[in-house]
C-alpha positions as CSV (number, residue, x, y, z in Angstrom):
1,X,-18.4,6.6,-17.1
2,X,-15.9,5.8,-19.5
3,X,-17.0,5.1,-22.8
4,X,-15.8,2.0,-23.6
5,X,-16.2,0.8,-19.8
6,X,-13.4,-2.2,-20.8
7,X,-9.8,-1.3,-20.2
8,X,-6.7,-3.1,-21.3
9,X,-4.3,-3.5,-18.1
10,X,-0.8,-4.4,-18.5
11,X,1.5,-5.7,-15.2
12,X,4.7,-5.1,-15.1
13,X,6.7,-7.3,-12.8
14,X,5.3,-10.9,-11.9
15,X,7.4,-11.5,-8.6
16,X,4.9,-9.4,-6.3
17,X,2.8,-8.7,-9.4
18,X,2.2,-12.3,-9.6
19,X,-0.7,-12.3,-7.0
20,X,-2.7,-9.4,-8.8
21,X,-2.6,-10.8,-12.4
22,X,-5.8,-13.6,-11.7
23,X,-7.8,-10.5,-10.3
24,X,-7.1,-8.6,-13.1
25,X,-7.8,-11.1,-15.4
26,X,-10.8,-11.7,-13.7
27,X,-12.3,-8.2,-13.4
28,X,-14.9,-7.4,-15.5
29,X,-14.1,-4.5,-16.7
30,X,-10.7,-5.8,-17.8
31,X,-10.9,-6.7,-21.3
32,X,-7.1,-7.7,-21.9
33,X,-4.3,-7.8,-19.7
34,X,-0.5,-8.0,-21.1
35,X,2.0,-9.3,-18.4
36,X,5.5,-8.7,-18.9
37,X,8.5,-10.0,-16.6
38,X,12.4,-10.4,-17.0
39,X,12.1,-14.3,-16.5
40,X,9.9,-15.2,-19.8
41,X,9.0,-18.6,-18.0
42,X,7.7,-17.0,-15.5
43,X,5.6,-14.3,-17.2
44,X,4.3,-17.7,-19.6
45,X,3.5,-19.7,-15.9
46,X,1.1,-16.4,-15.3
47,X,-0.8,-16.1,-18.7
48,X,-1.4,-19.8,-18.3
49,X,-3.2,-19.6,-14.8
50,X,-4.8,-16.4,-16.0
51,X,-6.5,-17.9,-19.1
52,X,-8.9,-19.8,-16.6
53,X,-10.1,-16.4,-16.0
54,X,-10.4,-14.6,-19.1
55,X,-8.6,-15.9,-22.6
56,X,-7.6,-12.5,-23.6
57,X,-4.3,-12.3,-21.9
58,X,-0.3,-12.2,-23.7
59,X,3.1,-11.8,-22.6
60,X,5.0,-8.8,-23.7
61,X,8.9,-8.7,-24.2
62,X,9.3,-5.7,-22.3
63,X,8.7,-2.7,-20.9
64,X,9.0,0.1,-23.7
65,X,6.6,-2.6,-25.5
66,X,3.6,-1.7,-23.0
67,X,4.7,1.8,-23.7
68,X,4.4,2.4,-27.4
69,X,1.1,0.3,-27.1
70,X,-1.9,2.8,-27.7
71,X,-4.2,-0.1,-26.9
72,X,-3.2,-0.5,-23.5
73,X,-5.0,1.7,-21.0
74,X,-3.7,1.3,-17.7
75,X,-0.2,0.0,-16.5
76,X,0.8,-1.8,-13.1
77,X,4.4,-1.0,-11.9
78,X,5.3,-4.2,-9.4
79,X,9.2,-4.2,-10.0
80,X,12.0,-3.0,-7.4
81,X,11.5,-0.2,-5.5
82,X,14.5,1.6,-7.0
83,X,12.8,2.4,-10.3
84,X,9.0,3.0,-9.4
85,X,9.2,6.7,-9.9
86,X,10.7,6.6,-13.0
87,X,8.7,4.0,-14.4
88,X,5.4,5.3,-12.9
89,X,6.6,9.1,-14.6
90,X,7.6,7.0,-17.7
91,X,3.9,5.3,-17.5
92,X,1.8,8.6,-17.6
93,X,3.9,10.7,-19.5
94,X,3.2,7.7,-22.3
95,X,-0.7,8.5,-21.0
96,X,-1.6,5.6,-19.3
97,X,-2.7,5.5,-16.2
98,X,-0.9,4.1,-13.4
99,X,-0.9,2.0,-10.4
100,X,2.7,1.0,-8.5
101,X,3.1,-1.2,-5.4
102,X,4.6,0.8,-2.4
103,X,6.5,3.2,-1.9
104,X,5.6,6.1,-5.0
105,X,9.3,6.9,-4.9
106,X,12.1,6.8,-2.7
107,X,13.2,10.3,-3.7
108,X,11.7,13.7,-3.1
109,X,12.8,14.5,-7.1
110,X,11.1,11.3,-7.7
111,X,8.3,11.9,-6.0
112,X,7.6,15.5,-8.0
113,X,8.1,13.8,-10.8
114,X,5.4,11.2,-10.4
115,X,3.0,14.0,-9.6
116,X,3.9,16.6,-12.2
117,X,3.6,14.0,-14.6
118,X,-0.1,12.4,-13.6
119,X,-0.9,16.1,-13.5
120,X,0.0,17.3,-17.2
121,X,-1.2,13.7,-18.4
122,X,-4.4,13.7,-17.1
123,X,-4.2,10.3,-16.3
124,X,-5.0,8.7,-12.7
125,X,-2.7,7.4,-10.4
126,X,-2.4,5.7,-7.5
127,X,0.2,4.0,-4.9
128,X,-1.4,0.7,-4.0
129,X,-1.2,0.7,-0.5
130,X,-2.7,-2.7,1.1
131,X,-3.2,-1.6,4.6
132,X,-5.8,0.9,3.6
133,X,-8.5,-2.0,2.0
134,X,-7.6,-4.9,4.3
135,X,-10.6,-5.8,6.1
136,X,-9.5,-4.6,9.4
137,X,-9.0,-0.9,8.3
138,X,-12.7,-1.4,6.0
139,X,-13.7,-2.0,9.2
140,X,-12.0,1.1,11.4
141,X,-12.9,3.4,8.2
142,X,-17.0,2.6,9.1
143,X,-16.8,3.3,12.6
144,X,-14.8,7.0,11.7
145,X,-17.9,7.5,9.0
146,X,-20.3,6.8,11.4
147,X,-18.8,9.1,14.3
148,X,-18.0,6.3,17.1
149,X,-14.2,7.6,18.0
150,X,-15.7,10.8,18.6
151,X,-12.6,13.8,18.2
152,X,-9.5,11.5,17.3
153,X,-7.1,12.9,19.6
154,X,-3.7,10.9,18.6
155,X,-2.6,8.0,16.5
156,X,0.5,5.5,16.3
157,X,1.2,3.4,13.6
158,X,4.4,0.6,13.5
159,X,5.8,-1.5,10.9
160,X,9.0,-3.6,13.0
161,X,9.7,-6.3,9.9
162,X,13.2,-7.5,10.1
163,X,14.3,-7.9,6.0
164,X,18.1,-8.9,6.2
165,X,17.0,-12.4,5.7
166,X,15.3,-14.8,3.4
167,X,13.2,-13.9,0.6
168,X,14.5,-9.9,1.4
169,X,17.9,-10.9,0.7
170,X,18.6,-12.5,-2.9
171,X,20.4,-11.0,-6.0
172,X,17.2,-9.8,-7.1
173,X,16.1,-7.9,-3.8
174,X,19.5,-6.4,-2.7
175,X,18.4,-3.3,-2.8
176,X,16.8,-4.0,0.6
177,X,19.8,-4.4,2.1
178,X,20.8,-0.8,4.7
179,X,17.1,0.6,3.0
180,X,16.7,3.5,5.3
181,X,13.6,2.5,7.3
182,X,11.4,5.5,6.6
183,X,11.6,5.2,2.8
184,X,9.4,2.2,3.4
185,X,6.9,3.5,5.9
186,X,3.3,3.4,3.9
187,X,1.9,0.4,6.1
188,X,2.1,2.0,9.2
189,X,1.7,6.0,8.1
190,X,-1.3,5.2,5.0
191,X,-3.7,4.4,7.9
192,X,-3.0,7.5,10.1
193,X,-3.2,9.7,6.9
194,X,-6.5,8.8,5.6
195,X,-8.0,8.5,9.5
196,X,-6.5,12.3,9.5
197,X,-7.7,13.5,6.3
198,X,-5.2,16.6,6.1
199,X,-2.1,17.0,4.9
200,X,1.5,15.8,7.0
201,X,3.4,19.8,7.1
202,X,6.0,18.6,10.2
203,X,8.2,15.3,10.9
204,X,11.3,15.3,13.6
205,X,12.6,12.0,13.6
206,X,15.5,10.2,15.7
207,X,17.7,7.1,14.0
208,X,18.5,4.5,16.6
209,X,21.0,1.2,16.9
210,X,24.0,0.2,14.1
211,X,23.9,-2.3,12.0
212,X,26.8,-3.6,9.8
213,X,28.6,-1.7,8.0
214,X,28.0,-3.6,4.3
215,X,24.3,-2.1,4.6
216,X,25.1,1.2,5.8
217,X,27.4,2.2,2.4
218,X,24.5,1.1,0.2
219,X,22.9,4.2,1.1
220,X,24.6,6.0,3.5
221,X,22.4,5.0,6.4
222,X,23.8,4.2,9.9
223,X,20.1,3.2,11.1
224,X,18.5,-0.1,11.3
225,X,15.6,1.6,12.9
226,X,13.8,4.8,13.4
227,X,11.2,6.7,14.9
228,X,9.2,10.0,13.9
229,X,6.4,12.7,15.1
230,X,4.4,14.4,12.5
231,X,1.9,17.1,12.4
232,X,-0.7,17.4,10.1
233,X,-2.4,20.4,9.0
234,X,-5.4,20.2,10.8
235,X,-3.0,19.8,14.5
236,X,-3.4,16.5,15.2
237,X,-0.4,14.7,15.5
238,X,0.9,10.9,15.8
239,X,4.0,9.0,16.1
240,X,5.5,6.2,13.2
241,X,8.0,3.2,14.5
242,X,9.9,1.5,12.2
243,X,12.6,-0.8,12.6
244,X,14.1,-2.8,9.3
245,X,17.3,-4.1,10.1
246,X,19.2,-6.6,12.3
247,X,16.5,-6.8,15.1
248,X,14.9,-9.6,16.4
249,X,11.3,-9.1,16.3
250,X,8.5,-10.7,15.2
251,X,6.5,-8.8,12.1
252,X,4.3,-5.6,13.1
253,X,2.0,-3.8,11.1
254,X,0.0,-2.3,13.7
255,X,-1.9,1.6,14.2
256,X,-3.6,2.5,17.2
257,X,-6.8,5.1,16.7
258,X,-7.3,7.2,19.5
259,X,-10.2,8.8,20.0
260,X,-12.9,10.7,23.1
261,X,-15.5,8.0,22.6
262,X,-13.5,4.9,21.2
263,X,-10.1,3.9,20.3
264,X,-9.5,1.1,18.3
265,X,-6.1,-0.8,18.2
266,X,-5.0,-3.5,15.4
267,X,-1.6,-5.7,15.0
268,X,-1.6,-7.4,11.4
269,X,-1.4,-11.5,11.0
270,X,-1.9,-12.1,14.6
271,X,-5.9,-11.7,14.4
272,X,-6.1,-9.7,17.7
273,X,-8.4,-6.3,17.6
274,X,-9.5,-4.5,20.4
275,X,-11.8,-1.6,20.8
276,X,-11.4,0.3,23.6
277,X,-14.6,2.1,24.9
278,X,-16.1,4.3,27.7
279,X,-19.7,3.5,27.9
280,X,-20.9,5.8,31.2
281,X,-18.4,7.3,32.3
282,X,-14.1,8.4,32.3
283,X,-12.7,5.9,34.9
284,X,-10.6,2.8,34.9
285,X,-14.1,0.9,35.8
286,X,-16.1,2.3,33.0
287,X,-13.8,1.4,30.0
288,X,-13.9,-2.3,29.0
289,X,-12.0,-4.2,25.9
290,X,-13.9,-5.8,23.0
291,X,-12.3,-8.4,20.6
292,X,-14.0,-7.7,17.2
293,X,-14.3,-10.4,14.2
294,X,-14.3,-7.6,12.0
295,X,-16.7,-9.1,8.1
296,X,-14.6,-9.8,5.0
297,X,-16.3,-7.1,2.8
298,X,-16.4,-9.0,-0.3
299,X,-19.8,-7.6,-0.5
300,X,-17.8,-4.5,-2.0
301,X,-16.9,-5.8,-4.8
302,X,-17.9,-7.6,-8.2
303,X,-19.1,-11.3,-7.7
304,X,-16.2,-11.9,-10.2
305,X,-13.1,-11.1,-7.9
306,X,-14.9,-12.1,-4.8
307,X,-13.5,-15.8,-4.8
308,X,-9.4,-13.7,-4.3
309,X,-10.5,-12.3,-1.2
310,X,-9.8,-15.9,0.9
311,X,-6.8,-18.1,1.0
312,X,-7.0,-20.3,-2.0
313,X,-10.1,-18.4,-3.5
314,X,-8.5,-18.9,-6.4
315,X,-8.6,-22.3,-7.0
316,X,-11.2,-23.4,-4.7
317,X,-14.8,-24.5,-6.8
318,X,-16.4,-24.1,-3.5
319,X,-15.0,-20.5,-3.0
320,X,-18.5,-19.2,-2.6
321,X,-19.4,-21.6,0.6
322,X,-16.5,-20.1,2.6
323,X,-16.3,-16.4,2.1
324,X,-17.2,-16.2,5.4
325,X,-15.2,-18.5,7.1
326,X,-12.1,-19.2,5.2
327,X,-8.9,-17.1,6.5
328,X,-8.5,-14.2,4.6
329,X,-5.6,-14.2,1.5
330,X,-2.6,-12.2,1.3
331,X,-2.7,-8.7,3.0
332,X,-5.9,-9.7,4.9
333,X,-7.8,-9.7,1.4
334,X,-6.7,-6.1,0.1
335,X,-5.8,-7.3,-3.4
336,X,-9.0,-7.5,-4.9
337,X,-10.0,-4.1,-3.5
338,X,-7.0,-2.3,-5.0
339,X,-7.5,-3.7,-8.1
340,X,-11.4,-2.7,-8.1
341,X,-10.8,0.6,-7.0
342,X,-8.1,1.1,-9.1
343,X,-9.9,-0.4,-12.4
344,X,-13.1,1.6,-11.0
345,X,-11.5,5.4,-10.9
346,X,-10.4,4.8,-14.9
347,X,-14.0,3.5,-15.8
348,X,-16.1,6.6,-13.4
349,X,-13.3,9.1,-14.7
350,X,-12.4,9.8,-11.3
351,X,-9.3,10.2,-9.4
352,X,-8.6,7.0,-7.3
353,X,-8.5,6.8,-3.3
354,X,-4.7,7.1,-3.2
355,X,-4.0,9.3,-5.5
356,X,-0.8,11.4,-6.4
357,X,-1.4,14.0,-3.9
358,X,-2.2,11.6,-0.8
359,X,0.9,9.2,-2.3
360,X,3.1,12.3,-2.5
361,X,2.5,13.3,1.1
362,X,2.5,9.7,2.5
363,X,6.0,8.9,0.7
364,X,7.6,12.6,1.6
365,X,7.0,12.3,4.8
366,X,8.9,9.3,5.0
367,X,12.4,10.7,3.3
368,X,11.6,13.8,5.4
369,X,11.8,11.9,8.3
370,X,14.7,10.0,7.1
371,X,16.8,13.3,6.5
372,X,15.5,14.5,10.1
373,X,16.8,11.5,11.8
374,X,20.6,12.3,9.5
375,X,20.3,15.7,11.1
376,X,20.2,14.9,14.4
377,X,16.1,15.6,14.9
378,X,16.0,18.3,13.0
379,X,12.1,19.3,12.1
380,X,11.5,19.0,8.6
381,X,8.9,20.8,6.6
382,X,7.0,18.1,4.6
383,X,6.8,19.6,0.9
384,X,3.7,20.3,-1.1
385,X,4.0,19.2,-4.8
């Protein structure tokens, strides 16, 4: 355990960031937390509602503040995509540890640097992936540990989000705009990898459709939509669908588990799971579908953070009463679980579930796939870091 078993978190961005600074607050092994945002109102707005929570929490001017701050322990990174690899490096190489919202990086030299820098630091990190501890996938991890897909034999994962429009599109968020669809794959690929448990080594991926041609000189990318195979290391394989731009389709964060006993298909926001099982014999008769009501597992985690797991949790006094029955909050209820195991692999001196090394893999395979589909469908050899 760590010695102190109290940590001193800062959060750096308070757009996204916004929803994780109560839980932190509220942790209990979260002594202080410094918040620190470009719009000082709005970093003030969040130490306010924080206080409720724990009365050791300030606002920081900026960024290189946190930085030279030996007190602080453990740092956040919830700005623009653009500049998490350089502030996650910047974050370790000051030896902190480090959490960052999705993607690790949107560049394979990013990427290496993230790694090589939690690596000579010593310090944890990890890519805070909310697929991976929403209740659903809890749920989907169980039956895998306890054997009910039998052999997985092939896996799909999507993520069709349409972010032209609205709160994707603001002065702010431009950097959105003509994002090549792969660079922001971790909802639909972070599922498949830890199902998997080995390492991505192939990706062949085809670009599809054209979008305007405003979006495709921010980054040189002619696709609004694209679609990959990968291979892992142990031979199982599985195919990622993403489509980003100018489509008309409802969001999808879905993966589809499929195994010789069970399979086990999900599709995020729309409350519809269905387990697919044999229980006699391999025939159309013998398989039959089962809606699940899959538990919120706030059991997993300290009383103290339980209340963030349901929609207004927060500021509910009866927050106890409905744990059970009150629809989940944000990203089916993953926030409080990133931030425990997260604040829990610094306190056990531990690496953390998402690492560098499963991050790395996760995020590589995306640009990999991204520069396959630019090459016509070239396979691409995923790198090791």
């Amino acid at each position: 355990m760590n010695e102190r078993n109290q940590i001193t978190v800062a959060l750096i961005g308070l757009g996204f960031g916004d929803c994780f600074a109560p839980i932190y607050a509220a942790h209990p092994n979260v002594e202080r937390l410094v918040l620190v945002d470009s719009v000082t109102e709005k970093a003030q707005n969040s130490m306010n509602w924080c206080r409720n929570f724990n009365k050791n929490v300030v606002v920081y001017d900026s960024f290189d503040d946190v930085l030279k701050d030996d007190s602080i322990d453990a740092v956040h990174v919830c700005t623009g995509i653009p500049n998490h690899g350089e502030l996650s490096a910047a974050v370790l190489n000051a030896g902190k540890h480090c959490a960052c919202a999705v993607p690790m990086a949107i560049s394979l030299e990013d990427v290496r640097r993230v790694v090589e820098a939690a690596r000579h630091s010593g310090k944890n990190y990890m890519m805070m992936e909310t697929e991976i501890y929403e209740a659903a996938f809890l749920y989907a991890r169980e039956m895998l540990q306890r054997g009910e897909f039998g052999r997985i034999q092939f896996m799909r994962g999507i993520h069709h989000q349409c972010m032209d429009l609205g709160a994707w599109n603001t002065d702010t968020r431009h950097y959105w705009q003509g994002l090549p669809p792969m660079w922001y794959i971790t909802h639909a690929l972070s599922p498949l990898r830890v199902v998997a448990d080995s390492q991505i080594r192939k990706v062949a991926c085809f670009g599809s459709g054209t979008m305007d041609e405003i979006k495709v000189k921010n980054y040189n990318n002619p696709y609004p939509a694209e679609d990959m195979l990968i291979r892992f290391e142990s031979g199982l394989a599985a195919e990622v669908s993403r489509m980003m731009h100018e489509c008309s389709v409802k969001q999808t964060e879905s993966y589809n588990i499929y195994g010789s006993k069970k399979s086990f298909m999900y599709e995020y926001m729309h409350e519809v799971w269905e387990q697919f099982y044999d229980e006699t014999q391999y025939d159309r008769v013998g398989f039959h579908t089962e809606v699940i009501k899959y538990p919120n597992r706030y059991d997993l985690l300290p009383e103290e953070i339980r209340r963030f797991t349901v929609a207004g949790g927060d500021r509910a006094e009866n927050w106890r009463e409905v744990l059970d029955t009150a629809p989940l909050s944000l990203h089916s209820g993953s926030h409080p679980h990133l931030v425990h195991e997260f604040v829990s692999s610094i306190v056990e001196n531990r690496k953390s579930a998402m690492d560098e090394d499963i991050s790395a893999n996760i995020v590589a395979t995306g640009i990999c796939a991204h520069m396959s589909a630019m090459n016509g469908g070239n396979l691409e050899t995923v790198p090791e870091f």
